[in-house]
PDB file of N, CA, C, O and CB in Angstrom:
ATOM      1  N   UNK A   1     138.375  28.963-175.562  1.00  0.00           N
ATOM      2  CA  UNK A   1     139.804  28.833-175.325  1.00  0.00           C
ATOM      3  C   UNK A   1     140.609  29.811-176.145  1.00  0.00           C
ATOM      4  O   UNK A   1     141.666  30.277-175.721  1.00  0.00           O
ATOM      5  CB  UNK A   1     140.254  27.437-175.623  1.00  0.00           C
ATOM      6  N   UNK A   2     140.011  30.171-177.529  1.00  0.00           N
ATOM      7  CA  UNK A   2     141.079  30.949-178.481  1.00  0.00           C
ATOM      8  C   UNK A   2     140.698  32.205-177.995  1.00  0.00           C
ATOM      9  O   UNK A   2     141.487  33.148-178.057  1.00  0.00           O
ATOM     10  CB  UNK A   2     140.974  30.803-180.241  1.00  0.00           C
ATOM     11  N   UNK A   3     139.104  32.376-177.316  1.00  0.00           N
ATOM     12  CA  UNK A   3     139.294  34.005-177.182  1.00  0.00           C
ATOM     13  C   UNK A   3     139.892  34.430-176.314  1.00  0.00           C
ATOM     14  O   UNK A   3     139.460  35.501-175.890  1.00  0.00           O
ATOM     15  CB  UNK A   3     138.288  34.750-177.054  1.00  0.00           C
ATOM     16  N   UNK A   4     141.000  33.922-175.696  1.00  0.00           N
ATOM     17  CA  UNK A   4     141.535  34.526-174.764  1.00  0.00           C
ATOM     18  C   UNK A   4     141.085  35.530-173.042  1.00  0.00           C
ATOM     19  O   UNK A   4     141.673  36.296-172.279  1.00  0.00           O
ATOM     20  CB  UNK A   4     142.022  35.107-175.636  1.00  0.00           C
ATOM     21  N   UNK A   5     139.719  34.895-173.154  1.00  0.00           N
ATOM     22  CA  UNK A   5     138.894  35.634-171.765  1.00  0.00           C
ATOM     23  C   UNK A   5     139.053  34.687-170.733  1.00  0.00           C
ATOM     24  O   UNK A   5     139.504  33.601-171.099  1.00  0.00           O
ATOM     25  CB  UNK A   5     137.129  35.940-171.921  1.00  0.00           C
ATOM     26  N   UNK A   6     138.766  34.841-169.392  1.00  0.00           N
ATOM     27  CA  UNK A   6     138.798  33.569-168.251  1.00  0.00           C
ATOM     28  C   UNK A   6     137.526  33.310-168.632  1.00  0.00           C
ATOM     29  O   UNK A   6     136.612  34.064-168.964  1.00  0.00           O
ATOM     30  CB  UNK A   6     139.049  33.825-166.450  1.00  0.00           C
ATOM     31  N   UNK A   7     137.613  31.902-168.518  1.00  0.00           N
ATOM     32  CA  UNK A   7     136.183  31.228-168.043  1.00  0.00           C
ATOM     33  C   UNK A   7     135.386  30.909-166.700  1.00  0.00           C
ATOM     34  O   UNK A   7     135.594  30.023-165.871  1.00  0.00           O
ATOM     35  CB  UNK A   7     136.240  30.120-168.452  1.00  0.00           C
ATOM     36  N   UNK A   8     134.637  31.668-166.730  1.00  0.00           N
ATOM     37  CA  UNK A   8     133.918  31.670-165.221  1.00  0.00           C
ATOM     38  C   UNK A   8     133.364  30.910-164.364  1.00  0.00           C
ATOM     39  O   UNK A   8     133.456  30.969-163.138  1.00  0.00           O
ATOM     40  CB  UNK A   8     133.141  32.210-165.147  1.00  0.00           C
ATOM     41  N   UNK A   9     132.467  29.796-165.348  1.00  0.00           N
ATOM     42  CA  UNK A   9     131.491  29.029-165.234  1.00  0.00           C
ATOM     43  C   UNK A   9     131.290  28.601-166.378  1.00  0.00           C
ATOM     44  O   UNK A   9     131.675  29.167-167.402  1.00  0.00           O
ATOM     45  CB  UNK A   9     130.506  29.489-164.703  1.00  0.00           C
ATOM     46  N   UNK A  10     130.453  27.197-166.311  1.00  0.00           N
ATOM     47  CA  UNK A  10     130.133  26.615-167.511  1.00  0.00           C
ATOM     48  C   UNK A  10     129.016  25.629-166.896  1.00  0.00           C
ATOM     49  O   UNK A  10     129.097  25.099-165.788  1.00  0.00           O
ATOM     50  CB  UNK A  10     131.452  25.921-168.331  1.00  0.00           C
ATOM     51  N   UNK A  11     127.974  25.483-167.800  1.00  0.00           N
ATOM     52  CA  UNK A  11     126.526  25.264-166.860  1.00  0.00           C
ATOM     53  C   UNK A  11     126.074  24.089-168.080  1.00  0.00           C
ATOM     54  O   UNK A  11     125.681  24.526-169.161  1.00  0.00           O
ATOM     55  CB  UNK A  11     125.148  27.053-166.601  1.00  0.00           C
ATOM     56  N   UNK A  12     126.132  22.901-167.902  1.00  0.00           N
ATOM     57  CA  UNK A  12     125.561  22.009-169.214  1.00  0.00           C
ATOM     58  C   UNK A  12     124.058  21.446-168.902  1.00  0.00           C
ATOM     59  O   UNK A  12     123.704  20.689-167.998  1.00  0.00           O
ATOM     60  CB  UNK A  12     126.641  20.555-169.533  1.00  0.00           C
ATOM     61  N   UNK A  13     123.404  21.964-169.782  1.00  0.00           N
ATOM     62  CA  UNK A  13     121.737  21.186-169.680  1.00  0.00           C
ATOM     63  C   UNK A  13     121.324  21.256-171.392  1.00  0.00           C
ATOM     64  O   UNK A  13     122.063  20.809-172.269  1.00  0.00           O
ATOM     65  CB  UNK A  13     120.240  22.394-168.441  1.00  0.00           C
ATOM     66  N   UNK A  14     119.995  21.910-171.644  1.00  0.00           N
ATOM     67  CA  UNK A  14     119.585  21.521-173.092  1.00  0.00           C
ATOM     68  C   UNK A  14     120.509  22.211-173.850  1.00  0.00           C
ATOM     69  O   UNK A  14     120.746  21.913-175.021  1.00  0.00           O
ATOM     70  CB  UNK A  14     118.098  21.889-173.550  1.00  0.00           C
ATOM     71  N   UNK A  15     121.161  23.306-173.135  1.00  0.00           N
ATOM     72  CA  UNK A  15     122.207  24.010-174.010  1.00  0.00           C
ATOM     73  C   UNK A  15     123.293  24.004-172.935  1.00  0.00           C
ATOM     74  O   UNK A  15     123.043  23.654-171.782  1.00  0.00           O
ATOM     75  CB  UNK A  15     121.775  25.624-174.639  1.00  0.00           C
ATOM     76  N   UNK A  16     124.345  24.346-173.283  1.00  0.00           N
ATOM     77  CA  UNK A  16     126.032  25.094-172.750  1.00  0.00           C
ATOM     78  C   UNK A  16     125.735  26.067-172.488  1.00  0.00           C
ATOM     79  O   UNK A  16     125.569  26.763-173.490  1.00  0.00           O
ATOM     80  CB  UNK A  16     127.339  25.343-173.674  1.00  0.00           C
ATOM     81  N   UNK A  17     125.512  26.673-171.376  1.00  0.00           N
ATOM     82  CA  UNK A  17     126.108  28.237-170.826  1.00  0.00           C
ATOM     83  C   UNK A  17     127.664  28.564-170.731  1.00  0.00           C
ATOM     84  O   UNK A  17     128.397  27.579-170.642  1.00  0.00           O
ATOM     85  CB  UNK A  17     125.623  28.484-169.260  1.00  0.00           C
ATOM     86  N   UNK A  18     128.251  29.798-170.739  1.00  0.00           N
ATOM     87  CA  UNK A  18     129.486  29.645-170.540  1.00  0.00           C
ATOM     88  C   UNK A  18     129.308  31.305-170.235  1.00  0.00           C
ATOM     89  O   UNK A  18     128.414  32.012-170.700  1.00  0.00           O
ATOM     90  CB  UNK A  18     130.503  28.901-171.771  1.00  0.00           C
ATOM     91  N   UNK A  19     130.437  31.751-169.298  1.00  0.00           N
ATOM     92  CA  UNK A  19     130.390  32.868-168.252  1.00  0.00           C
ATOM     93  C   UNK A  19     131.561  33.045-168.140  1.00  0.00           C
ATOM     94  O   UNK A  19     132.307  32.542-167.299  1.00  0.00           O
ATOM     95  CB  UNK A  19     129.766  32.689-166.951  1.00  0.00           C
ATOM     96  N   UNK A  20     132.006  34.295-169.577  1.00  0.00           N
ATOM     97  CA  UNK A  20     133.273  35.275-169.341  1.00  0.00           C
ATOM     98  C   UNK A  20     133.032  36.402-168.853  1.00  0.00           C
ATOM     99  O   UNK A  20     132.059  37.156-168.874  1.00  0.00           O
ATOM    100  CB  UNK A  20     133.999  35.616-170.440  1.00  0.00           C
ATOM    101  N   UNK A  21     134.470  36.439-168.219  1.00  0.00           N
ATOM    102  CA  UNK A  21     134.551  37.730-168.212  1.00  0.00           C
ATOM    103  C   UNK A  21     135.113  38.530-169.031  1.00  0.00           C
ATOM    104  O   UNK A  21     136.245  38.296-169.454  1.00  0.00           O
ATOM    105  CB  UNK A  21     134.914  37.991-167.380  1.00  0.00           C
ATOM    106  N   UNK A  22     134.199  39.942-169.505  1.00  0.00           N
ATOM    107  CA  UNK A  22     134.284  40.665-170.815  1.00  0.00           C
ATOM    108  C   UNK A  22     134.322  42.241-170.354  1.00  0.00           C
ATOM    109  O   UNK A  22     133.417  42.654-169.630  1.00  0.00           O
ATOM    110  CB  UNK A  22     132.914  40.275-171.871  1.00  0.00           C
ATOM    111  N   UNK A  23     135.365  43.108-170.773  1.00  0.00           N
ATOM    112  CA  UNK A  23     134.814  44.502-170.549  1.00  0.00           C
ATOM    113  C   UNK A  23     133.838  45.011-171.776  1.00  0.00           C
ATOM    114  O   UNK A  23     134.094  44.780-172.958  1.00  0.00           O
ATOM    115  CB  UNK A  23     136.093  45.539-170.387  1.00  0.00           C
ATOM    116  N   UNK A  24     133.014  45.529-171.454  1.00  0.00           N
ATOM    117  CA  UNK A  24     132.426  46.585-171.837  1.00  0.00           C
ATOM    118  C   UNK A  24     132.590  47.096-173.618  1.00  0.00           C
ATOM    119  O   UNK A  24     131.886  47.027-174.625  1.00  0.00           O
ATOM    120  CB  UNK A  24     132.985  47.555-170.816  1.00  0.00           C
ATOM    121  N   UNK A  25     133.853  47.584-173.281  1.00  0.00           N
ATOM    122  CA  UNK A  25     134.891  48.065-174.540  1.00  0.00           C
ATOM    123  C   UNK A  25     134.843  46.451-175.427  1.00  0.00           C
ATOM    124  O   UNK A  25     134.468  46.625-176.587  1.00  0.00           O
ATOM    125  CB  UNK A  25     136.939  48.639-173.813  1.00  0.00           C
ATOM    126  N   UNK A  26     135.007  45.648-175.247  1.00  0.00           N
ATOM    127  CA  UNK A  26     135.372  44.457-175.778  1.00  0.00           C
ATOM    128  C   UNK A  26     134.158  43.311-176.701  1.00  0.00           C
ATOM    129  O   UNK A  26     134.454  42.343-177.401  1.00  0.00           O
ATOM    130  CB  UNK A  26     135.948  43.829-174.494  1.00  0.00           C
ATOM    131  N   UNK A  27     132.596  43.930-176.339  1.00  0.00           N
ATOM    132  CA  UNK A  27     131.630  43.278-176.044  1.00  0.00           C
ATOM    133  C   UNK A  27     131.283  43.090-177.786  1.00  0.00           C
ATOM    134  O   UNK A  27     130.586  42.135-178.127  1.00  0.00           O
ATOM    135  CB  UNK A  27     130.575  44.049-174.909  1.00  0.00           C
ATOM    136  N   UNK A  28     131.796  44.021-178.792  1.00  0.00           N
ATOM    137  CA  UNK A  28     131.095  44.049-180.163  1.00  0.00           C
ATOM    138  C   UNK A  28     132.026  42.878-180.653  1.00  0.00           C
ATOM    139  O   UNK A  28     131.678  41.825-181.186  1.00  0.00           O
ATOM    140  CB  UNK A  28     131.137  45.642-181.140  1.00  0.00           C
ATOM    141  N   UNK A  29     133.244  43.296-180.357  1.00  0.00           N
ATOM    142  CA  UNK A  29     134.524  42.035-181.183  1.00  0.00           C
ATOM    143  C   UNK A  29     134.536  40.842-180.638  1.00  0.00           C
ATOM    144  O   UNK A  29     135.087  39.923-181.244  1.00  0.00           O
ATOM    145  CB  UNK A  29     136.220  42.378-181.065  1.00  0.00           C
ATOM    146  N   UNK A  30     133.827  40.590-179.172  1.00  0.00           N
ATOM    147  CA  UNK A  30     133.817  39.216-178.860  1.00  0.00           C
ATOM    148  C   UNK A  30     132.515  38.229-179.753  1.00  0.00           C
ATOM    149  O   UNK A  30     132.321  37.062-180.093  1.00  0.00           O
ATOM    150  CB  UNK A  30     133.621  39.210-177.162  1.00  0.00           C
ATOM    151  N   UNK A  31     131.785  39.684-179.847  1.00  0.00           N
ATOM    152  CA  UNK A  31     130.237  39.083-180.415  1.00  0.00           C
ATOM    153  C   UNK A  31     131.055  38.668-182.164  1.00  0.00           C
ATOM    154  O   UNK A  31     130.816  37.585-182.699  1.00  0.00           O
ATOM    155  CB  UNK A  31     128.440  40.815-180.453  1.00  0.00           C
ATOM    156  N   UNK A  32     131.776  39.481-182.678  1.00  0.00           N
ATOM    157  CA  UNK A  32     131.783  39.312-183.748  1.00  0.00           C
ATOM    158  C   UNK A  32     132.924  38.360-184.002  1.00  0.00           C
ATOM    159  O   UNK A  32     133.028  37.900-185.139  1.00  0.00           O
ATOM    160  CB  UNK A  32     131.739  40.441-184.327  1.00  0.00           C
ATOM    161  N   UNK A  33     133.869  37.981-182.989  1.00  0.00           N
ATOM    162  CA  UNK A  33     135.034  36.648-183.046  1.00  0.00           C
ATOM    163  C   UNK A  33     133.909  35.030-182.522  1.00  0.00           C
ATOM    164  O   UNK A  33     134.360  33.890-182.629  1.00  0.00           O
ATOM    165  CB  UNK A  33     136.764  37.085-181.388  1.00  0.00           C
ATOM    166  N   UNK A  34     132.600  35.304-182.037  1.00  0.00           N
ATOM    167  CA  UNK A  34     131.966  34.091-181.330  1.00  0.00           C
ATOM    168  C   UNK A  34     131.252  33.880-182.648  1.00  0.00           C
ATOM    169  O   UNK A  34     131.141  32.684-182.917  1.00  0.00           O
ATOM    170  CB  UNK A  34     130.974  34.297-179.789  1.00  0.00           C
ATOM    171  N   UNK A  35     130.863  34.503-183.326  1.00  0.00           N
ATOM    172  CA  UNK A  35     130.062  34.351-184.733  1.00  0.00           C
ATOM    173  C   UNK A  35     130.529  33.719-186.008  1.00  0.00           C
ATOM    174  O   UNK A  35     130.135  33.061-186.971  1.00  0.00           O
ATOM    175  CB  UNK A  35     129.760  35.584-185.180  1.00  0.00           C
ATOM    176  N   UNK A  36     131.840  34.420-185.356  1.00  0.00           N
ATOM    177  CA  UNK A  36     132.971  33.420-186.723  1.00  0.00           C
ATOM    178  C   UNK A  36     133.607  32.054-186.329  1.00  0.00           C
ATOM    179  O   UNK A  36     133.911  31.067-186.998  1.00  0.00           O
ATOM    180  CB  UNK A  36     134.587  34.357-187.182  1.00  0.00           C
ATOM    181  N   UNK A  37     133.702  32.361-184.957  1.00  0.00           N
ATOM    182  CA  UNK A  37     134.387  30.701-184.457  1.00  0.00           C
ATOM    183  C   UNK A  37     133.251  29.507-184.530  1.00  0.00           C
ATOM    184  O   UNK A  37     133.530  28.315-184.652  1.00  0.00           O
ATOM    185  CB  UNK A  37     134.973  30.706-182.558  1.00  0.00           C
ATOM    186  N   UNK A  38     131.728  30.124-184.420  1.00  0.00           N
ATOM    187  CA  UNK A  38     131.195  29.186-184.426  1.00  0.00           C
ATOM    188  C   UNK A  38     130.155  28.939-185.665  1.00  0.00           C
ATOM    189  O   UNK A  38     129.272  28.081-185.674  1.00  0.00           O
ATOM    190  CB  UNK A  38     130.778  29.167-183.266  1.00  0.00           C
ATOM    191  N   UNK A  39     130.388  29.685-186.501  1.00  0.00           N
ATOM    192  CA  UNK A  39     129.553  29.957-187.971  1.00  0.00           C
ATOM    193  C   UNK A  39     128.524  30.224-187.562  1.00  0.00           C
ATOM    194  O   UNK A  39     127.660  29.625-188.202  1.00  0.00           O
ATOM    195  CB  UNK A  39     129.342  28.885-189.061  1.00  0.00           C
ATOM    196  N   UNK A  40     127.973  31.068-186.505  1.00  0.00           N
ATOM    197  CA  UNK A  40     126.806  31.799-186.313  1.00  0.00           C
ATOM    198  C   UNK A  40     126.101  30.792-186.000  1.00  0.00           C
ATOM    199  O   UNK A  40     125.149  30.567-186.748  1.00  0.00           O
ATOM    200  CB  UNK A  40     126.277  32.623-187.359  1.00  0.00           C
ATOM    201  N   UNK A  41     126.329  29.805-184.746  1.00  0.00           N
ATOM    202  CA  UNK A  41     125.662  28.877-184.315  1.00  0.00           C
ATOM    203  C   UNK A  41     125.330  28.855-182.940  1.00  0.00           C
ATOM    204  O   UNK A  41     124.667  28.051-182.285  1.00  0.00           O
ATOM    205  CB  UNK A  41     126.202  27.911-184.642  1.00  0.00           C
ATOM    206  N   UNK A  42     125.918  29.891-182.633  1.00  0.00           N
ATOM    207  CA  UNK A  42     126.009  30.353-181.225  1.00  0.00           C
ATOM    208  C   UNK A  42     125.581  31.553-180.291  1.00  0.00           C
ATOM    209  O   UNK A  42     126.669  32.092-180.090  1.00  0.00           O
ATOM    210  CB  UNK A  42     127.027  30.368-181.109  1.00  0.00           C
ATOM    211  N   UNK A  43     124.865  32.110-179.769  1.00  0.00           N
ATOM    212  CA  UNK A  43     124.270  32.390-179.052  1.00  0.00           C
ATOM    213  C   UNK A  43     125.371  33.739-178.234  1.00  0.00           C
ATOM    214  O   UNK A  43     126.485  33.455-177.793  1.00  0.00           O
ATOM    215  CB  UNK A  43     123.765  31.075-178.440  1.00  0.00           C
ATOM    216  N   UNK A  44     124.788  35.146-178.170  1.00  0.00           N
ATOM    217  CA  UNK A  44     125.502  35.743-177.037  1.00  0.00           C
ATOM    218  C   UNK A  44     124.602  36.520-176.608  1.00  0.00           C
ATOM    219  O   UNK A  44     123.793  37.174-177.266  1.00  0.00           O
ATOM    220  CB  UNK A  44     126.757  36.435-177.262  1.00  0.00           C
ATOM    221  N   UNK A  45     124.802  36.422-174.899  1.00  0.00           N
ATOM    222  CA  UNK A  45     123.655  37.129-173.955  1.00  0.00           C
ATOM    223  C   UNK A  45     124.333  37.850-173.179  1.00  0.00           C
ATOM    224  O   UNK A  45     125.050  37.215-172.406  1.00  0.00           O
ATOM    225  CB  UNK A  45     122.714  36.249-173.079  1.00  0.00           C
ATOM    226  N   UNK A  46     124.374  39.258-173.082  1.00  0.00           N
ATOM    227  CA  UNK A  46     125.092  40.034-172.328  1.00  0.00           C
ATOM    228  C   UNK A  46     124.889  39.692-170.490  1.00  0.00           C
ATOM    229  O   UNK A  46     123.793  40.124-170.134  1.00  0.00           O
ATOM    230  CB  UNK A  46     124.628  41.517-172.842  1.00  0.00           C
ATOM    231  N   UNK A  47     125.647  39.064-169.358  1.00  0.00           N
ATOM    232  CA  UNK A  47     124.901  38.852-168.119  1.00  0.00           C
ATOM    233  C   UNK A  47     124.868  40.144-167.660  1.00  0.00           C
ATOM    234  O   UNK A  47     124.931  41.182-168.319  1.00  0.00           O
ATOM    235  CB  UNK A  47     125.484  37.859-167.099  1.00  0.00           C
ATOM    236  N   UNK A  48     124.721  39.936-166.007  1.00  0.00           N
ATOM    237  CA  UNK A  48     124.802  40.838-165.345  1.00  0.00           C
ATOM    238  C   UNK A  48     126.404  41.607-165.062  1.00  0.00           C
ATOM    239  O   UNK A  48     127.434  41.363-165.689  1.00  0.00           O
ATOM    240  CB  UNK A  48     124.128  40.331-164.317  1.00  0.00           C
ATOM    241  N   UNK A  49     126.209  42.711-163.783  1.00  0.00           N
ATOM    242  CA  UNK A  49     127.600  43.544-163.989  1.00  0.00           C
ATOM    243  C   UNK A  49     128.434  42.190-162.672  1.00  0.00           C
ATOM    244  O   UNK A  49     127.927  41.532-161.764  1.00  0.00           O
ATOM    245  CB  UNK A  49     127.462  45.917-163.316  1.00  0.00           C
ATOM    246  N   UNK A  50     130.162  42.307-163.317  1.00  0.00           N
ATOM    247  CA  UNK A  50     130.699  42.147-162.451  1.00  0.00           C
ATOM    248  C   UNK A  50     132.231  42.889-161.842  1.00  0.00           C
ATOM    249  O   UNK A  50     133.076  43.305-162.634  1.00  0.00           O
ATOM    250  CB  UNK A  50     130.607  41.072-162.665  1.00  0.00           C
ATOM    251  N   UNK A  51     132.399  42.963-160.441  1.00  0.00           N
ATOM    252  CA  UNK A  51     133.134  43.635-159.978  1.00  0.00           C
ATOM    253  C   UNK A  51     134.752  42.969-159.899  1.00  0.00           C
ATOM    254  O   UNK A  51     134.924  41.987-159.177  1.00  0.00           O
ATOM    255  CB  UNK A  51     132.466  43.973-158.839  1.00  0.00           C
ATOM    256  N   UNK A  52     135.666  43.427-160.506  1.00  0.00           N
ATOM    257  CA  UNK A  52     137.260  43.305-160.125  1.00  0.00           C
ATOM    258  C   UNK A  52     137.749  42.981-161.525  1.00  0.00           C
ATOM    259  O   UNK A  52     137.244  43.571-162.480  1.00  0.00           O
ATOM    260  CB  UNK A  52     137.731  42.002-158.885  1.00  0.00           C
ATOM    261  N   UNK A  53     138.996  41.798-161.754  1.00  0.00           N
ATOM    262  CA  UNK A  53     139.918  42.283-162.971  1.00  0.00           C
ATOM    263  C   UNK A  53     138.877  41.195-163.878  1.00  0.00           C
ATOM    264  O   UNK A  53     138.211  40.268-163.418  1.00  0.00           O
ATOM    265  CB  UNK A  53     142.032  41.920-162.881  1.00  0.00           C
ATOM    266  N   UNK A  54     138.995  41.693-165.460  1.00  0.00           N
ATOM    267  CA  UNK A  54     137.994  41.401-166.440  1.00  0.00           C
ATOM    268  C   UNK A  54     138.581  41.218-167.554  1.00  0.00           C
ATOM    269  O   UNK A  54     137.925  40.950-168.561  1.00  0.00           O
ATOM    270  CB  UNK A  54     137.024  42.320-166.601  1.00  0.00           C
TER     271      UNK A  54
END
């Protein structure tokens, strides 16, 4: 919610998936704002590409 990205999807089983959309340009500071919001408890997996506004 604080990082300010849309949320795409959100997938609940043994873990939370969650599916922003992120440019490119954006991908080191989200990694490094998800590390601090969650005291490095959290998980980031770059997905696949997607097409239109991001």
């Amino acid at each position: 919610r604080t990082s300010g990205r849309e949320v795409r999807d959100v997938r609940y089983g043994e873990a939370v998936t969650i599916d922003i959309a992120l440019p490119d340009a954006d991908v080191d500071a989200f990694r490094a704002w998800l590390a601090d919001a969650t005291a490095g408890t959290a998980g980031f997996e770059p997905g696949g590409e997607a097409y239109g506004d991001a």
